[in-house]
C-alpha positions in Angstrom: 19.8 14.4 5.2 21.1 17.8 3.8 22.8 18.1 0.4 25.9 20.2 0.1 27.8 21.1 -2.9 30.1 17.9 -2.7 27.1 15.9 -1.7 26.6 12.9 -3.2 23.1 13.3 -4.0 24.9 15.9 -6.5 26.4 13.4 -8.3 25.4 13.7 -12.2 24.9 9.7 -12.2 22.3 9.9 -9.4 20.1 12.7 -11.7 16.7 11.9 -12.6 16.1 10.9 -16.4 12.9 12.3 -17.2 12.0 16.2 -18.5 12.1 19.0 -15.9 9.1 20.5 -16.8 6.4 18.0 -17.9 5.4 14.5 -17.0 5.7 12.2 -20.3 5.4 8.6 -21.1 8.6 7.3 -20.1 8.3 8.8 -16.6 4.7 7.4 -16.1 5.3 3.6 -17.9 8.9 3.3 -15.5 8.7 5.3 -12.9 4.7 5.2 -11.7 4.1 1.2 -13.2 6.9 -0.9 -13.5 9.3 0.1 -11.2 6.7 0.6 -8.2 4.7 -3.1 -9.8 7.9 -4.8 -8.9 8.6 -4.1 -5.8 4.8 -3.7 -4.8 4.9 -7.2 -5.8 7.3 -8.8 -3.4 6.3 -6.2 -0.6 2.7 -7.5 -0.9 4.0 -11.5 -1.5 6.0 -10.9 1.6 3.3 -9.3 4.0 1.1 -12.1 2.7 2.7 -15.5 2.9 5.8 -15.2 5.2 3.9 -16.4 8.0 3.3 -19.8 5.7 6.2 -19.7 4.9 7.3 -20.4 8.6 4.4 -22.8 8.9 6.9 -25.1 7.2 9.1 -25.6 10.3 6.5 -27.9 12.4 9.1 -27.2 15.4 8.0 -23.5 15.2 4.9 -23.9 14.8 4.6 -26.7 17.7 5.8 -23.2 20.0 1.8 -22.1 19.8 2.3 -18.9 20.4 5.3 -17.5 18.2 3.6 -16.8 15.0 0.8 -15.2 16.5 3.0 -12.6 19.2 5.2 -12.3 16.1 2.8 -9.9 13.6 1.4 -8.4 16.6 4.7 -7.3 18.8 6.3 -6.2 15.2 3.1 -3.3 14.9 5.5 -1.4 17.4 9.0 -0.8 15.8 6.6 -1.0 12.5 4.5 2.1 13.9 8.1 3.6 15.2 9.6 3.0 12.1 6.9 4.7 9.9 7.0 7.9 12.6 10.5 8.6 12.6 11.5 7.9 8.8 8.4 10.7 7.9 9.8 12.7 10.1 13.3 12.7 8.4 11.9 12.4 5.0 10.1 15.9 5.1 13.4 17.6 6.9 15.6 15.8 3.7 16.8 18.7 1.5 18.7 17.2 -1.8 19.2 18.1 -5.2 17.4 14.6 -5.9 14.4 15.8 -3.7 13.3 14.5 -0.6 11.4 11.2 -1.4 14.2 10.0 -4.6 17.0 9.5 -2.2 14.8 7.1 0.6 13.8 5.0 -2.8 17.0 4.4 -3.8 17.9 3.4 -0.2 15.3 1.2 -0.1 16.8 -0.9 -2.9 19.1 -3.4 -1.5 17.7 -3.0 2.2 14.9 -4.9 0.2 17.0 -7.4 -1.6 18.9 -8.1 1.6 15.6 -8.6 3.9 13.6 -9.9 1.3 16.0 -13.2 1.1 17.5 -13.6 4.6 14.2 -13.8 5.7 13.4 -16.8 3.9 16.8 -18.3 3.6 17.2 -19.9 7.6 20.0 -21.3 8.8 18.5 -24.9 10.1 20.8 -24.3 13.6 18.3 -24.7 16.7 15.4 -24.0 17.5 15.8 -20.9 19.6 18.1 -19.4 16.9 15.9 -19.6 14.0 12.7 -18.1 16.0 15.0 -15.4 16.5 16.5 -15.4 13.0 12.9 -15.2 12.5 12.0 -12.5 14.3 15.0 -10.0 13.2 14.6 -10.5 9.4 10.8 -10.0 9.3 11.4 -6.9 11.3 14.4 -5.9 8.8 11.4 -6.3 6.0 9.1 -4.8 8.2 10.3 -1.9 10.0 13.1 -0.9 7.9 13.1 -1.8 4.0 9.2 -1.2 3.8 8.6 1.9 5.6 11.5 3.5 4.0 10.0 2.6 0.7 6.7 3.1 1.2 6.9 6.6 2.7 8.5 7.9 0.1 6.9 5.9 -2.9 3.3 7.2 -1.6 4.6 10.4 -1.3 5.7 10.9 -4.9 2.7 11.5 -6.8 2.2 14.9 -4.4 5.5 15.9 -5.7 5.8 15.3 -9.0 4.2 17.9 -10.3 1.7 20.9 -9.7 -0.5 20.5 -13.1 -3.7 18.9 -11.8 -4.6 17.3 -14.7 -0.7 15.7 -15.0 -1.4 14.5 -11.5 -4.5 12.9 -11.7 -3.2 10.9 -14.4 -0.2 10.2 -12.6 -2.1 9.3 -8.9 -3.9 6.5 -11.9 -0.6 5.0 -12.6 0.9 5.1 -9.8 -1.7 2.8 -8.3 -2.3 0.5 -10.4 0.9 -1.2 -9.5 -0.9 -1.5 -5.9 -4.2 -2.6 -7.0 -1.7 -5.5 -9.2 0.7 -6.0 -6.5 -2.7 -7.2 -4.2 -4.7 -8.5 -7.0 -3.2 -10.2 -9.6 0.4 -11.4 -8.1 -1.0 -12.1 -4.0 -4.5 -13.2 -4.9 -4.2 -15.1 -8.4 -0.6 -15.7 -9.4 1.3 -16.9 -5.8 -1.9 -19.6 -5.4 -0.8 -20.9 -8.6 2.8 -20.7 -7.6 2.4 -22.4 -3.9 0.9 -25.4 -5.9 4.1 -25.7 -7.1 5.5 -24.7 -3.7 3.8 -27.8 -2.2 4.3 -30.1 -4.4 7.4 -30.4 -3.5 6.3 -32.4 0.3 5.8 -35.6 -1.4 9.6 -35.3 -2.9 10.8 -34.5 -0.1 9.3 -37.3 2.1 10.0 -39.4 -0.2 13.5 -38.7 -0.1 13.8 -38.5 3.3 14.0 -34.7 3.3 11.1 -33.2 5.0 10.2 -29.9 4.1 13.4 -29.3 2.9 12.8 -29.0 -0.7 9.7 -27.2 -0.3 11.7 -24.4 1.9 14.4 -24.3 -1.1 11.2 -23.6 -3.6 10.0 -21.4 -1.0 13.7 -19.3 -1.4 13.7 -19.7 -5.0 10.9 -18.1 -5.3 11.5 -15.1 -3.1 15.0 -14.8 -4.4 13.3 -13.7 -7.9 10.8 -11.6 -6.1 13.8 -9.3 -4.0 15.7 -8.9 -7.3 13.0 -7.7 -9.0 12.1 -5.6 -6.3 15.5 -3.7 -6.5 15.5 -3.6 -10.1 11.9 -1.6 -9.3 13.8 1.2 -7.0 16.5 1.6 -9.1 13.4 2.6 -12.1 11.0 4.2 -10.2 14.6 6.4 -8.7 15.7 7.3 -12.1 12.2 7.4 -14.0 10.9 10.3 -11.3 11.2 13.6 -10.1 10.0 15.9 -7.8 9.3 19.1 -9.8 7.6 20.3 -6.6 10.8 20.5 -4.4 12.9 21.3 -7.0 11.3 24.7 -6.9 13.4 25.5 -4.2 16.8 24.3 -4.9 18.9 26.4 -7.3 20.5 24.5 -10.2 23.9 25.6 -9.7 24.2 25.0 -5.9 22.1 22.1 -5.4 21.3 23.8 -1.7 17.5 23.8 -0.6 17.1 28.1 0.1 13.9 27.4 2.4 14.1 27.0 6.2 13.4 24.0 7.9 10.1 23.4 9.3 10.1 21.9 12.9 8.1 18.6 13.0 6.0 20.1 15.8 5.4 22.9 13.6 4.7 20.7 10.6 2.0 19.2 12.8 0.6 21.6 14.1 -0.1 22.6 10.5 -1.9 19.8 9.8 -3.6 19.0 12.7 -5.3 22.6 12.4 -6.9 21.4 9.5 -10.0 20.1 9.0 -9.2 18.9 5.5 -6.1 17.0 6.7 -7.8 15.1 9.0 -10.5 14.2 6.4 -8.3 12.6 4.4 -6.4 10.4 7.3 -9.9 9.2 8.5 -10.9 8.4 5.1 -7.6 6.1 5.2 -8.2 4.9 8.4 -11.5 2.9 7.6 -10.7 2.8 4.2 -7.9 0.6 4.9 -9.8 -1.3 7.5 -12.4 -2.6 5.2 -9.7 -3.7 2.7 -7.8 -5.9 5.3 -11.5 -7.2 6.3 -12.1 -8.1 2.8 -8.8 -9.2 2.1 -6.9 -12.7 1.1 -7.3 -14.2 5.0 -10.8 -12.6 5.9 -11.8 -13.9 2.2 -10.8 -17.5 2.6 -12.4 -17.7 5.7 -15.6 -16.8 4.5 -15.3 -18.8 1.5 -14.3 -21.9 3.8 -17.7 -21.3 6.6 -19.6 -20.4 3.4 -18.6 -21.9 0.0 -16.8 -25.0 1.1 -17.5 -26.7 -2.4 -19.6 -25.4 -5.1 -20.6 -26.2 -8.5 -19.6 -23.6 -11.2 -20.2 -24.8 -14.9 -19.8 -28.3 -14.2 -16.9 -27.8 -12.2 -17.0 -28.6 -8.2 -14.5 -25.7 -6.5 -13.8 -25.8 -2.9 -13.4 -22.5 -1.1 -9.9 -21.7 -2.5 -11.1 -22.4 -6.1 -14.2 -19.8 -5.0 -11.9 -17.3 -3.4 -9.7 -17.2 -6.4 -12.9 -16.9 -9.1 -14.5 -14.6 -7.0 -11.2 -12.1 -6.5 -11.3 -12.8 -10.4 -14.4 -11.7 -11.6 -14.5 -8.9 -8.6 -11.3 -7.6 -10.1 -11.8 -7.3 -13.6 -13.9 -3.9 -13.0 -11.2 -2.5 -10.7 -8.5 -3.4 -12.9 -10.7 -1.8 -15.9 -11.5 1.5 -13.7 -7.8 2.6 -14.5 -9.3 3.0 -18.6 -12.1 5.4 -16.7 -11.0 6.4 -13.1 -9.2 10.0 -14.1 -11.8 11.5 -17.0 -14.8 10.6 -14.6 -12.9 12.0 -11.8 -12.2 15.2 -13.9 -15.9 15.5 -14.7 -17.3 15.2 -11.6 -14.8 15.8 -9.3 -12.2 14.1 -7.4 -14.6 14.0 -3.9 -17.5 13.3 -5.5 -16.2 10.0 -7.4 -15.1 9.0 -4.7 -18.6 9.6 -2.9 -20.2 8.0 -5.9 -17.6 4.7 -4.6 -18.8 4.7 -1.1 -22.7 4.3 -2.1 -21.8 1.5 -4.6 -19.9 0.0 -2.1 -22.9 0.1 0.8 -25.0 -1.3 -2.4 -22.8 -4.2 -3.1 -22.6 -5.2 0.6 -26.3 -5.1 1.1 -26.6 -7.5 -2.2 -24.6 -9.7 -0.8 -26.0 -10.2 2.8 -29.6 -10.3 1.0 -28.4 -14.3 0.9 -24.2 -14.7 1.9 -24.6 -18.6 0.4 -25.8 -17.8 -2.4 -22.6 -18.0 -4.8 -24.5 -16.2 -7.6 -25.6 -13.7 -5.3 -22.4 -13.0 -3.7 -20.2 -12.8 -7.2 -22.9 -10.0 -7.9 -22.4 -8.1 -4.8 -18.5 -8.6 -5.7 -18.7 -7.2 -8.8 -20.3 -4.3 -7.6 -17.9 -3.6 -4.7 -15.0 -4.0 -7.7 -16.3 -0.9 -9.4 -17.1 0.7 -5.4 -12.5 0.3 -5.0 -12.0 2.2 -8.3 -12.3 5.9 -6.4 -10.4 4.6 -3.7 -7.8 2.7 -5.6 -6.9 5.3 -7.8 -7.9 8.9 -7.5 -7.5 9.3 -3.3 -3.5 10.3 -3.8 -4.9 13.0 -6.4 -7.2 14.3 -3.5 -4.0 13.8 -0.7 -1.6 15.7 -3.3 -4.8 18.7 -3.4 -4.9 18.7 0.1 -1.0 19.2 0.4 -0.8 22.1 -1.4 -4.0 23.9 0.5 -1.5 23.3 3.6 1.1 25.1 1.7 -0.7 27.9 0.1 -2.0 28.3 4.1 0.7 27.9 6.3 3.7 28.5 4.1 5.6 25.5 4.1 4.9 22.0 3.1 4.2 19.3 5.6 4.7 15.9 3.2 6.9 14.2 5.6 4.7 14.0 8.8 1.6 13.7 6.9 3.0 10.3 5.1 4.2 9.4 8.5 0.9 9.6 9.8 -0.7 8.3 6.8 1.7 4.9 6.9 1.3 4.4 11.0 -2.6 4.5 10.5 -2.0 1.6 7.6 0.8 -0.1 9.8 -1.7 -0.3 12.4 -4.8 -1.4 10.6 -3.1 -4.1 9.0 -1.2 -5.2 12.2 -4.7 -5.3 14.3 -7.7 -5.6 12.0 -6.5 -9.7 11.1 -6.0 -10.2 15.5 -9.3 -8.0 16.1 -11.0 -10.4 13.6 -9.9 -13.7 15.3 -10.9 -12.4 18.8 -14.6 -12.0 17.8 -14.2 -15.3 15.5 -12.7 -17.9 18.6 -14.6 -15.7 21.3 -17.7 -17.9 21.1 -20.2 -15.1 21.0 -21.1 -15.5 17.6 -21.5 -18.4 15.2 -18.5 -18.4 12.9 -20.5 -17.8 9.9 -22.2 -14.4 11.7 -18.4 -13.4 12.3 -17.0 -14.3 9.1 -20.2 -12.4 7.2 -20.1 -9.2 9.1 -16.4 -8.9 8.6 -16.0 -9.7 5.2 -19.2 -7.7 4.0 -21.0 -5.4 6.6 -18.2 -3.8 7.8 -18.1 -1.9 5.0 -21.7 -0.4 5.3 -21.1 1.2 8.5 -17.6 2.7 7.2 -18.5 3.7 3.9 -21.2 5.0 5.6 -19.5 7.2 7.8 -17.5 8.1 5.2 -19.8 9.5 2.8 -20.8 12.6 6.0 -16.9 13.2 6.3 -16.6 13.5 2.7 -19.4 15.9 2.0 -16.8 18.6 3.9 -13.9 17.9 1.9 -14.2 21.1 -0.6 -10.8 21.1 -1.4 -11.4 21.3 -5.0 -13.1 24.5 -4.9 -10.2 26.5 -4.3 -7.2 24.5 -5.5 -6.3 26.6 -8.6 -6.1 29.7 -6.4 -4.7 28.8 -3.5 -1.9 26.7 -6.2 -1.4 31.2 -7.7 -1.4 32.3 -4.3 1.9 29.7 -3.6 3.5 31.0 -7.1 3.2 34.1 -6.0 4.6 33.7 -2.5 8.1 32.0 -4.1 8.3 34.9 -5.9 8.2 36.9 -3.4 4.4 38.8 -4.4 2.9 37.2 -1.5 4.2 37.1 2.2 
């Protein structure tokens, strides 16, 4: 995607609304929390509960297999998908930038997938398993990756005033930490109860599932409005300050060369730095989707199957959701703290400081995994353990960017974010079918599966982590090597 002068990425109606030089309020409040919150919202509502949503058709479910091979098959046009749109994303050269225009793409490729994939036409059975299988994969390996790889990709291009960007890589995820938390974990339970409710209507009136399916589309319907409404803010409310340095105001034409993807990775793979960072993600990620909503109620259901909080009896789904509660409140207050700790102490460091806090909270938790007390404890502490992770990693990604650039040259956003969304495409596809292997294999007593999953994986990562980290000095140099790329555009520094 190349502008020209009659492009219509030059169109004057298609310019961002925020100030050239600086990042204010608006920008951050639109463009980094509401926009990205609604569309994080459905992307995450979508990931989570499409497969019960198809749980309603007892025909599709009776096939055994089809909802399993669905998730799993998809990990390949999803892994695809990721690849090639990062690769076009960092050879896109508009006036708009080169993440803006894939965001407002994403728009109604959202809308469209996010209701045809929940609106079925009841024909037979063989054409709604495919129906099936085409509109998840619309969601999944088109809408999504094109929003994701450029939405992640923004807070490394909005701007090269490190103390603007740490802010901003705040913001910008707390939409993600919401999206997760507070809409997937806390607010769609409440809103399936309402879902479900609807059976006994519909039995009653002779009607099956079919009223829960049309609660089921009303919902979703909201969600994919909302999540274009989202694009269109977080298009308008942005702007990459970054890539505008090389495109001239009154032509609109990129004057850089184009970087070959193999030369791109090359770049990146020579880099010990580079590949801190996509390890870091790689079993960063995997412990989230260990610990996450199906992991979660899993081990609430082999270990918490009814409680007594307060006078109240909860079964595991009342624990899941009072635990995610009370673990959350310290992520969702680290976005008060995350940036001026992380300016103190430094970026890698906080996020060090998060890996031992996490190992702690784990290790609180085994010490007695029935023990509901014991457990909300450990919770609480692996809460404040996410806060590095949840909000200042993209500030570290954006560093590690520019130290490419001030190396090499040339930037290398696009296949970095490709890379960076295959490895979560992948984790997420295979940690959830890697879990049930060891938890139907027999080997190990369910609880012993559930346990290790849900809180000792997370010991050996984090772990690991914490070496890796210790060499990511990226921070040391960053002002310099952010002159020494000033001084190469203009044209001081070959």
């Amino acid at each position: 995607m190349t502008t020209t002068k009659k492009s219509f990425w030059n169109l004057h109606a298609l310019n961002s609304r925020t100030d050239k030089q600086s990042v204010k309020l608006p920008e951050m409040i639109f463009g980094y929390f509401l926009g990205p919150l609604l569309v994080l919202a459905m992307t995450s509502v979508v990931s989570t509960y499409y497969l019960t949503f198809y749980r309603t058709y007892d025909d599709v479910v009776a096939q055994g297999n089809f909802l399993v091979l669905l998730p799993l098959i998809s990990i390949i046009p999803m892994a695809l998908a990721n690849i090639i749109v990062g690769i076009i994303l960092g050879k896109t050269k508009t006036r708009q930038g080169k993440a803006r225009p894939f965001i407002l793409t994403a728009g109604p490729l959202l809308l469209i997938s996010g209701i045809v994939m929940f609106v079925i036409p009841y024909f037979s059975l063989g054409f709604r398993m495919v129906w099936m299988a085409i509109t998840y994969n619309l969601f999944a390996a088109l809408a999504n990756p094109i929003y994701s790889n450029s939405h992640y990709l923004m807070v490394s291009l909005s701007t090269r005033n490190l103390d603007q960007r740490g802010k901003l890589s705040v913001v910008a995820n707390i939409p993600a930490v919401a999206g997760n938390g507070l809409v997937s974990s806390i607010l769609m339970p409440a809103i399936l109860g309402w879902i479900k409710s609807g059976e006994v209507l519909g039995m009653e009136a002779g009607l099956g599932y079919q009223i829960v399916q049309n609660r089921w589309q009303t919902v979703m319907m909201i969600f994919a409005v909302a999540a274009f409404v989202g694009c269109l803010l977080e298009y308008w409310f942005t702007r990459e300050r970054i890539t505008e340095e090389d495109i001239p105001e009154e032509t609109g034409a990129q004057k850089t060369e184009t970087i070959s993807t193999a030369r791109q990775l090359k770049a990146a793979a020579s880099d010990k730095y580079w590949w801190i960072i996509m390890i870091f993600y790689f079993l960063y990620q995997a412990g989230v989707m260990f610990k996450g909503g199906y992991v979660f109620n899993i081990f609430c259901n082999d270990f918490f199957p009814s409680v007594n909080v307060f006078g109240q009896t909860l079964n595991a789904e009342g624990v899941q959701s009072l635990m995610a509660l009370i673990g959350g409140i310290p992520l969702a207050a680290g976005m008060l703290f995350a940036w001026p700790v992380a300016n103190k102490i430094g970026k890698r460091n906080f996020v060090l400081l998060g890996c031992i806090v996490s190992i702690i909270g784990s290790i609180v938790c085994l010490l007695a995994p029935s023990n509901f007390v014991v457990v909300t404890i450990g919770q609480v502490f692996k809460g404040f353990s996410s806060i590095p992770g949840a909000y200042i990693m993209m500030a570290l990604f954006a560093d590690v960017l520019d130290h490419l650039e001030a190396r090499h040259g040339f930037r290398v956003d696009g296949i970095s974010m490709s890379v960076y969304s295959t490895i979560l495409t992948v984790v997420n596809g295979l940690a959830v079918a890697f879990f049930n292997l060891f938890y139907d294999g027999g080997a190990f007593t369910h609880q012993q599966v559930s346990s290790f999953f849900f809180l000792g994986f997370e010991i050996f990562a984090h772990g690991i982590l914490i070496f890796v980290l210790l060499a990511l000095n990226v921070e040391k140099h960053i002002k310099e090597e952010q002159q020494i790329i000033a001084e190469r555009k203009k044209g001081t520094v070959q």
